[in-house]
mmCIF file of the N, C-alpha and C atoms, coordinates in Angstrom:
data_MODEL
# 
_entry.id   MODEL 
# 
loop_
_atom_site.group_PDB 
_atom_site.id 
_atom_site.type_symbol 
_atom_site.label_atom_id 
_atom_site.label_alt_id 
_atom_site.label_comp_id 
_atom_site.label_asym_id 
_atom_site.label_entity_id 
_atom_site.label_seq_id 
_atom_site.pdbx_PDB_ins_code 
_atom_site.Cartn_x 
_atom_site.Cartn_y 
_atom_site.Cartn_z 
_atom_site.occupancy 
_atom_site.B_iso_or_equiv 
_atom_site.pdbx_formal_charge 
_atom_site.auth_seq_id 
_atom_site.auth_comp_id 
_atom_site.auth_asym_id 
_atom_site.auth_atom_id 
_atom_site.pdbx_PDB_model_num 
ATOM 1   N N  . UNK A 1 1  ? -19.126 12.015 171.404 1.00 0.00 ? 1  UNK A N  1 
ATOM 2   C CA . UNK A 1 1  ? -18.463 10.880 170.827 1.00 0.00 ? 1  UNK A CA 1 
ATOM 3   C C  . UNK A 1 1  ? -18.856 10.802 169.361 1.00 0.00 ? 1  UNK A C  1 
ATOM 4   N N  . UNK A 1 2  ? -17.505 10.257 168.762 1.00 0.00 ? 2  UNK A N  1 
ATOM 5   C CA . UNK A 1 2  ? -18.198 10.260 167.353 1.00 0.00 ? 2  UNK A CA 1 
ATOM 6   C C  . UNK A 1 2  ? -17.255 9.247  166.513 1.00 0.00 ? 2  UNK A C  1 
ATOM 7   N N  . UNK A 1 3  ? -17.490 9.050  165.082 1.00 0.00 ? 3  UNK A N  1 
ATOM 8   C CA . UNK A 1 3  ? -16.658 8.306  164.188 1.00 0.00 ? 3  UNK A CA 1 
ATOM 9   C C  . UNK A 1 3  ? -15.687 8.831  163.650 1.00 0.00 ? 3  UNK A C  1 
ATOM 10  N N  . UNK A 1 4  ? -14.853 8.060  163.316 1.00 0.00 ? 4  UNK A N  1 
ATOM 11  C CA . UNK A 1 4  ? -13.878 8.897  161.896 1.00 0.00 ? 4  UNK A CA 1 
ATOM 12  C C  . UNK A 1 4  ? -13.375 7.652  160.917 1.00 0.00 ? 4  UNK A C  1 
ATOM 13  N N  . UNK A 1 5  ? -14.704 7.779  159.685 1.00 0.00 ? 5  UNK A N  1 
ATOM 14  C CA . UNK A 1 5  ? -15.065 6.737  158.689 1.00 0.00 ? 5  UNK A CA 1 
ATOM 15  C C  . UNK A 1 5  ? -13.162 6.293  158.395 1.00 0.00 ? 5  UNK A C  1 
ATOM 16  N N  . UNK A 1 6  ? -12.230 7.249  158.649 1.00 0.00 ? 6  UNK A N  1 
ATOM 17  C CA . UNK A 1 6  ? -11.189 6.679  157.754 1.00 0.00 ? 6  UNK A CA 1 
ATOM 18  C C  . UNK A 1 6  ? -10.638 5.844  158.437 1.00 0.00 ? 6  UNK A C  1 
ATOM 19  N N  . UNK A 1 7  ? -10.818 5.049  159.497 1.00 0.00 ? 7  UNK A N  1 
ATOM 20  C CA . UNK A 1 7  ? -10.242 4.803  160.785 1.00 0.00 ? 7  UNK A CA 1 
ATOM 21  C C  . UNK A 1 7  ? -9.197  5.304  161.500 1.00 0.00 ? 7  UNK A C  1 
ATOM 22  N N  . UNK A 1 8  ? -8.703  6.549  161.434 1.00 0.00 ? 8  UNK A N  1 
ATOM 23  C CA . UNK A 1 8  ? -7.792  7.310  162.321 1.00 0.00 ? 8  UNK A CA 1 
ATOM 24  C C  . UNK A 1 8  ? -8.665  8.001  163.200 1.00 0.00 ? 8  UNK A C  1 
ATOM 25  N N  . UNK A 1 9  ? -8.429  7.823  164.764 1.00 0.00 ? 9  UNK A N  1 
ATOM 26  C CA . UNK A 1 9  ? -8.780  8.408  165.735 1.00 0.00 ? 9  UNK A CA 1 
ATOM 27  C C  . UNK A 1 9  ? -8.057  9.838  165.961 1.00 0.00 ? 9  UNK A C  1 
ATOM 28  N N  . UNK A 1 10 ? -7.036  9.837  165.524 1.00 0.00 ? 10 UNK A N  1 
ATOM 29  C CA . UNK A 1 10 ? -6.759  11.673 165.923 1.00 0.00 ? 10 UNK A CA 1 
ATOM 30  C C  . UNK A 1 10 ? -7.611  12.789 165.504 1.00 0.00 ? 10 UNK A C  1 
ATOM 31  N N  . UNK A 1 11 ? -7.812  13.691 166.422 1.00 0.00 ? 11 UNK A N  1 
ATOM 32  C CA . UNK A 1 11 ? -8.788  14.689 166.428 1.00 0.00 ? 11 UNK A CA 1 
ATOM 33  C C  . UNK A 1 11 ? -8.344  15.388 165.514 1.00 0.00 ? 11 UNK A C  1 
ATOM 34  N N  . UNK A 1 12 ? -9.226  16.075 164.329 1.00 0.00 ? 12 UNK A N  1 
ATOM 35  C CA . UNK A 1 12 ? -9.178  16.977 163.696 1.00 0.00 ? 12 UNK A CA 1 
ATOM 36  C C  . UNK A 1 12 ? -8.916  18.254 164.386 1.00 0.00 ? 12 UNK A C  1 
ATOM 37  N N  . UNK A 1 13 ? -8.385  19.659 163.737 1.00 0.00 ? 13 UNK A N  1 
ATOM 38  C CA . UNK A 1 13 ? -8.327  20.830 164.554 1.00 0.00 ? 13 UNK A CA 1 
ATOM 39  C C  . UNK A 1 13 ? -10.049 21.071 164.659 1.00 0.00 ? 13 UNK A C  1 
ATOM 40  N N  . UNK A 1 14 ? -10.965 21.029 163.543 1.00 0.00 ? 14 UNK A N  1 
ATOM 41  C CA . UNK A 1 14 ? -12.144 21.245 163.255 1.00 0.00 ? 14 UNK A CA 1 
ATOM 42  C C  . UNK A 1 14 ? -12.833 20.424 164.701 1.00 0.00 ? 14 UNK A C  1 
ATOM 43  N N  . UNK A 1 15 ? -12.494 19.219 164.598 1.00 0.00 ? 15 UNK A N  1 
ATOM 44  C CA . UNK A 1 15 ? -13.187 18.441 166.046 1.00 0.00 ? 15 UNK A CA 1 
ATOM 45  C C  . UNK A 1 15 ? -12.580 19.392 167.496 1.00 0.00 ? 15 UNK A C  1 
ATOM 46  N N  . UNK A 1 16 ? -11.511 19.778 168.054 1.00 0.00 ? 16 UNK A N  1 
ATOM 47  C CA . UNK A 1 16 ? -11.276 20.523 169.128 1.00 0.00 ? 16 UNK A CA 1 
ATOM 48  C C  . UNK A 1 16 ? -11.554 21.687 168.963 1.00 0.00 ? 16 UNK A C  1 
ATOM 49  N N  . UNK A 1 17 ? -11.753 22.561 167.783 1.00 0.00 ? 17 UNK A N  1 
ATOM 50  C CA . UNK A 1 17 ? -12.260 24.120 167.941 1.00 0.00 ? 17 UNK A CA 1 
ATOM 51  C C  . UNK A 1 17 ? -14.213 23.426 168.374 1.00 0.00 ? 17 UNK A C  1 
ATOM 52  N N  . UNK A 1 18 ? -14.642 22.259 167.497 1.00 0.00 ? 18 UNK A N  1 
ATOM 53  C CA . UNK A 1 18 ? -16.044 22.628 168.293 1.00 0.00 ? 18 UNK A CA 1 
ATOM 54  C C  . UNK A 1 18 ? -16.489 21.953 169.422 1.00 0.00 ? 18 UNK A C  1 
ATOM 55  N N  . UNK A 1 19 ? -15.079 21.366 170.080 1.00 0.00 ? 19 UNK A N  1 
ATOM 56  C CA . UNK A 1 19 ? -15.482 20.655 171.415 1.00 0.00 ? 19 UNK A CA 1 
ATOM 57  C C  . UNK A 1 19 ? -15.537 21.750 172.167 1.00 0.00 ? 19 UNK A C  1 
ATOM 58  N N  . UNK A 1 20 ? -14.514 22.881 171.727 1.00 0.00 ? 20 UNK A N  1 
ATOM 59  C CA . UNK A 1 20 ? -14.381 24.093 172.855 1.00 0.00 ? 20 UNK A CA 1 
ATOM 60  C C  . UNK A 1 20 ? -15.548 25.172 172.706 1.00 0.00 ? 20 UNK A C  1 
ATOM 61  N N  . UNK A 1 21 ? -16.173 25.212 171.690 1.00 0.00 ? 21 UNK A N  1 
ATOM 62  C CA . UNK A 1 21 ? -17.357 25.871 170.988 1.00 0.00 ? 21 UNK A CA 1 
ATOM 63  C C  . UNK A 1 21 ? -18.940 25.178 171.976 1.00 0.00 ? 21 UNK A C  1 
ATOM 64  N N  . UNK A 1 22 ? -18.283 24.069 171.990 1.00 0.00 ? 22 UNK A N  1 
ATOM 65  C CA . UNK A 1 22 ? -20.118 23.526 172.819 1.00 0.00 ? 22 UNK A CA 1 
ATOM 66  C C  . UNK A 1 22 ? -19.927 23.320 174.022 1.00 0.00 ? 22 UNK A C  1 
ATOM 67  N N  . UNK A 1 23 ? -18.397 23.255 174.733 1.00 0.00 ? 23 UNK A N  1 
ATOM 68  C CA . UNK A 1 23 ? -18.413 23.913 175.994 1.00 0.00 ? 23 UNK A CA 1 
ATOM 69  C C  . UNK A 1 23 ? -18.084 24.897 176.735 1.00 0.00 ? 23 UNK A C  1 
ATOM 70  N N  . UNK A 1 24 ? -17.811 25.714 175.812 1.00 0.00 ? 24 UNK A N  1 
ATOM 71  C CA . UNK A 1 24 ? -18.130 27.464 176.117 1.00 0.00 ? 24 UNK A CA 1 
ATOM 72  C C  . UNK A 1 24 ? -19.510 27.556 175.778 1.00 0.00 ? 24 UNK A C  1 
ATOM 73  N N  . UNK A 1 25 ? -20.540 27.225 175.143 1.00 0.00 ? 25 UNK A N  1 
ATOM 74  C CA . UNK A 1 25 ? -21.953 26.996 175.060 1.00 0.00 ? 25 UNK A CA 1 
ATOM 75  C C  . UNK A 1 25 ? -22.801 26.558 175.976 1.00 0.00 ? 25 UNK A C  1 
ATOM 76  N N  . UNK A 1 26 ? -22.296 25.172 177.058 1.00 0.00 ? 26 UNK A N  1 
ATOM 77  C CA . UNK A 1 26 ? -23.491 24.552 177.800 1.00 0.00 ? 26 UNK A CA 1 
ATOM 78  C C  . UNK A 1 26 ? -22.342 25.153 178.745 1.00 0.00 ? 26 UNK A C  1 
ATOM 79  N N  . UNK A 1 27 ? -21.955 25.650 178.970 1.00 0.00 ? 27 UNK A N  1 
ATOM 80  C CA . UNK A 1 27 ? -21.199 26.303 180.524 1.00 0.00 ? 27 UNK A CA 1 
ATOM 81  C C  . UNK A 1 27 ? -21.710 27.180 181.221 1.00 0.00 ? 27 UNK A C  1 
ATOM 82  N N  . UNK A 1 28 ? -22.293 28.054 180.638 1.00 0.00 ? 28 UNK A N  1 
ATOM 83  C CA . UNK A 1 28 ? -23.698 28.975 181.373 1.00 0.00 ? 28 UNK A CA 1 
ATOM 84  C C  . UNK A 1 28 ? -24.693 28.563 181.002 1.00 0.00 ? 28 UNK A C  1 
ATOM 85  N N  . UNK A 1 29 ? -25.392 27.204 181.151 1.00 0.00 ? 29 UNK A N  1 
ATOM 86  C CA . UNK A 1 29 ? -26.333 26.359 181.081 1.00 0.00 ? 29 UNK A CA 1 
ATOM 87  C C  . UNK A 1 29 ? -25.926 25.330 181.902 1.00 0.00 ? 29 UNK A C  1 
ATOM 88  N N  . UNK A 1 30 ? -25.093 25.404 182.924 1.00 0.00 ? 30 UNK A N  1 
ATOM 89  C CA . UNK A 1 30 ? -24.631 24.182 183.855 1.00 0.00 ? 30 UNK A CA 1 
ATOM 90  C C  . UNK A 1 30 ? -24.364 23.241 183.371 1.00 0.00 ? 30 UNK A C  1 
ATOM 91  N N  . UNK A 1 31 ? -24.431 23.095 182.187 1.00 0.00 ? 31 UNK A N  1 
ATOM 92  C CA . UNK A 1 31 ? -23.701 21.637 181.541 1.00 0.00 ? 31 UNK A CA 1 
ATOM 93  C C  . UNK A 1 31 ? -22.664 21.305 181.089 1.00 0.00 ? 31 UNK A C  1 
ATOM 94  N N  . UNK A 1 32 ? -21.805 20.068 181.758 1.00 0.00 ? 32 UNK A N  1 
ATOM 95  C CA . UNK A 1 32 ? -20.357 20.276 182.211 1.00 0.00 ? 32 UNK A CA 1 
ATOM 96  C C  . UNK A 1 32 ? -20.110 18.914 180.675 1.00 0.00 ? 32 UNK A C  1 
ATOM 97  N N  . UNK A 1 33 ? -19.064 19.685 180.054 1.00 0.00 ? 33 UNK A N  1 
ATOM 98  C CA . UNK A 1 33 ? -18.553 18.143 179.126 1.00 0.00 ? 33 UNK A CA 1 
ATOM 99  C C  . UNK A 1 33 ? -17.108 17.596 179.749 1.00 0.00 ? 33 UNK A C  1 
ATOM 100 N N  . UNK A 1 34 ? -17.756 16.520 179.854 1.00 0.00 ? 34 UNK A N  1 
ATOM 101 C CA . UNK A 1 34 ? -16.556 15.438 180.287 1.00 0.00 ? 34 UNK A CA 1 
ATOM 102 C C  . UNK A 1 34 ? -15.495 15.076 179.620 1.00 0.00 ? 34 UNK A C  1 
ATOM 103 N N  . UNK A 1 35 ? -16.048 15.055 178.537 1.00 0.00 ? 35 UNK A N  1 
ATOM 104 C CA . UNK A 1 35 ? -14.726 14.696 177.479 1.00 0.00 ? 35 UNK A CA 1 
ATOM 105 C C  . UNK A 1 35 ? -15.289 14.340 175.866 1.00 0.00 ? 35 UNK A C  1 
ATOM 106 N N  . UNK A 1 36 ? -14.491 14.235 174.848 1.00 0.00 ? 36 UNK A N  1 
ATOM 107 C CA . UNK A 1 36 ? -14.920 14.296 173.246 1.00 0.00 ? 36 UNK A CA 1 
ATOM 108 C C  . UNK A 1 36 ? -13.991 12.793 173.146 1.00 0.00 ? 36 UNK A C  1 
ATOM 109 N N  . UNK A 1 37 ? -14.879 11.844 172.859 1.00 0.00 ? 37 UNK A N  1 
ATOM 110 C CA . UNK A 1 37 ? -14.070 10.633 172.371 1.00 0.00 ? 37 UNK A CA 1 
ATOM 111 C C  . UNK A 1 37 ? -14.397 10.463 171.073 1.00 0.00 ? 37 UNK A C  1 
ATOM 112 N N  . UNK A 1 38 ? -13.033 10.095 170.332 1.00 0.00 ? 38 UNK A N  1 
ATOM 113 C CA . UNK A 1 38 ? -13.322 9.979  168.687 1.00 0.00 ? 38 UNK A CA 1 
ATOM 114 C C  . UNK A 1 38 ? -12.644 8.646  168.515 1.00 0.00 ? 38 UNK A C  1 
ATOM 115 N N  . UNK A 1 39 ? -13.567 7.748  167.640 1.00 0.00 ? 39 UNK A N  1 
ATOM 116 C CA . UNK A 1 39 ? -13.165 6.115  167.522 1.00 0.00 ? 39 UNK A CA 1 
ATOM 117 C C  . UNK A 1 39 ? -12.850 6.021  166.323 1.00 0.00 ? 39 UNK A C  1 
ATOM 118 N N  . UNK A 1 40 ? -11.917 5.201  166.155 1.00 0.00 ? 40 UNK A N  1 
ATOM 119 C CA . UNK A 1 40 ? -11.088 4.497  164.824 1.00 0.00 ? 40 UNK A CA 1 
ATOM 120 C C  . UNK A 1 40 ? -11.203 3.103  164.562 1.00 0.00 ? 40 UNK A C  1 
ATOM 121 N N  . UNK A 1 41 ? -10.789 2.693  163.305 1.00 0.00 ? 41 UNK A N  1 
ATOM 122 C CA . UNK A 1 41 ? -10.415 1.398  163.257 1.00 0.00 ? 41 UNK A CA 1 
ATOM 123 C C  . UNK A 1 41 ? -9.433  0.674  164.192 1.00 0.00 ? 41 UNK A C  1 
ATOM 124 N N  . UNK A 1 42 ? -8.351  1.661  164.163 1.00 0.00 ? 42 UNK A N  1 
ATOM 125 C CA . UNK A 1 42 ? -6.637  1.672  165.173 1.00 0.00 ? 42 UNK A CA 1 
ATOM 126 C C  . UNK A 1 42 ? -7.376  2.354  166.562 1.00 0.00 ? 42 UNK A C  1 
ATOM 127 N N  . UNK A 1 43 ? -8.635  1.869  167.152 1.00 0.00 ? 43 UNK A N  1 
ATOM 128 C CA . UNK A 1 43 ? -8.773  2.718  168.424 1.00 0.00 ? 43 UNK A CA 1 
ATOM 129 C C  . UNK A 1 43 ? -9.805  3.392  168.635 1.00 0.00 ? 43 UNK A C  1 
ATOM 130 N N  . UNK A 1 44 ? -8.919  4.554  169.966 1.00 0.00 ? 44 UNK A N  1 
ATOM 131 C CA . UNK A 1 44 ? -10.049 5.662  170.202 1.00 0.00 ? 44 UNK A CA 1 
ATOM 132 C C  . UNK A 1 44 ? -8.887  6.594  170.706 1.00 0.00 ? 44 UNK A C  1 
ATOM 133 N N  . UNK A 1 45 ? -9.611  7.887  170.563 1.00 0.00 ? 45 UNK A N  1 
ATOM 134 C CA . UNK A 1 45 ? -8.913  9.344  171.301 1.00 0.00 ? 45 UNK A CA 1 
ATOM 135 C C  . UNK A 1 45 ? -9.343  10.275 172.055 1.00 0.00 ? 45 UNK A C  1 
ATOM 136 N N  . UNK A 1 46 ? -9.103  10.016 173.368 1.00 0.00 ? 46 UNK A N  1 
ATOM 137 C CA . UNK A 1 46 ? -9.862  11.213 174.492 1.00 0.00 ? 46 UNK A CA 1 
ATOM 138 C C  . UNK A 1 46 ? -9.821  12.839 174.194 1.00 0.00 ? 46 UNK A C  1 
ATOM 139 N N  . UNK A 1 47 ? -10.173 13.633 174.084 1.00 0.00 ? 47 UNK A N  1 
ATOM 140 C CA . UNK A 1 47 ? -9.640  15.070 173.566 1.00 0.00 ? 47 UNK A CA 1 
ATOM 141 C C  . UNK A 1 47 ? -8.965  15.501 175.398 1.00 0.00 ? 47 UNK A C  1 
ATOM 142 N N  . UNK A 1 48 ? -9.878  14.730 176.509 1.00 0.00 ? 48 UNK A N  1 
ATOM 143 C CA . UNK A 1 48 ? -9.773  14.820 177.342 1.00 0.00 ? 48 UNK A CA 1 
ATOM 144 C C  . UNK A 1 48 ? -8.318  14.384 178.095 1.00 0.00 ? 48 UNK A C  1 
ATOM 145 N N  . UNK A 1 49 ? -8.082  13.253 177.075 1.00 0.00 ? 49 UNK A N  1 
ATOM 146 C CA . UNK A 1 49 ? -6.458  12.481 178.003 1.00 0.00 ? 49 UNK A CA 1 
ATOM 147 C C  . UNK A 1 49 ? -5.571  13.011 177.564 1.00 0.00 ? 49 UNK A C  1 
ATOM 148 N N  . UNK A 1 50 ? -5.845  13.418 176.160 1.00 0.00 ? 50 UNK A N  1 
ATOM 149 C CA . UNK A 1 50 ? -4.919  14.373 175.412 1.00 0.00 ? 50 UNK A CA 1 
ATOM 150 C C  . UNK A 1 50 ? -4.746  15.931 175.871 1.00 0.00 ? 50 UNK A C  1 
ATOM 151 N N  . UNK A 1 51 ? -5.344  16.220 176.572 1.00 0.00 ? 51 UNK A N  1 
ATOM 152 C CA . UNK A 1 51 ? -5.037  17.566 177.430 1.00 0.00 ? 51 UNK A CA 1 
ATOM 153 C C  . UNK A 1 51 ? -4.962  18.839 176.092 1.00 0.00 ? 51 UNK A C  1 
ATOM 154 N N  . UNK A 1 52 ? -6.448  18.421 175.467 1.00 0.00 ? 52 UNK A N  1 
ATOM 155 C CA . UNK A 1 52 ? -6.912  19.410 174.504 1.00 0.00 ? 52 UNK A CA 1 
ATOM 156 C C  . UNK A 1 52 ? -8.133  19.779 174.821 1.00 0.00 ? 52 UNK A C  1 
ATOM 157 N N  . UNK A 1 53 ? -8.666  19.604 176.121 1.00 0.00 ? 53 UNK A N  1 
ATOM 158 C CA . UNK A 1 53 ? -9.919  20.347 176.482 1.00 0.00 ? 53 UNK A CA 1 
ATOM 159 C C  . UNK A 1 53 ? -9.823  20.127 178.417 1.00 0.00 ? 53 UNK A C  1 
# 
């Protein structure tokens, strides 16, 4: 989970290449990511509901 000072919640490409980067990382370490939430002024954005991870 994280911020985005400008208040837009849409994921950067930079934010989904390293959601997929740290769970191709803890995946042969049994550690399962649930999901990347990014918060806004206008909100929040699942990477998860968005069917980008």
């Amino acid at each position: 989970m994280h911020n985005h000072p400008s208040g837009d919640p849409s994921p950067s490409q930079a934010d989904i290449q390293m959601t997929k980067a740290i769970i191709d990382i803890a995946k042969p370490l049994g550690i399962a990511v649930h999901d990347h939430i990014i918060v806004g002024k206008s909100g929040h954005a699942s990477l998860r509901g968005m069917r980008l991870i």
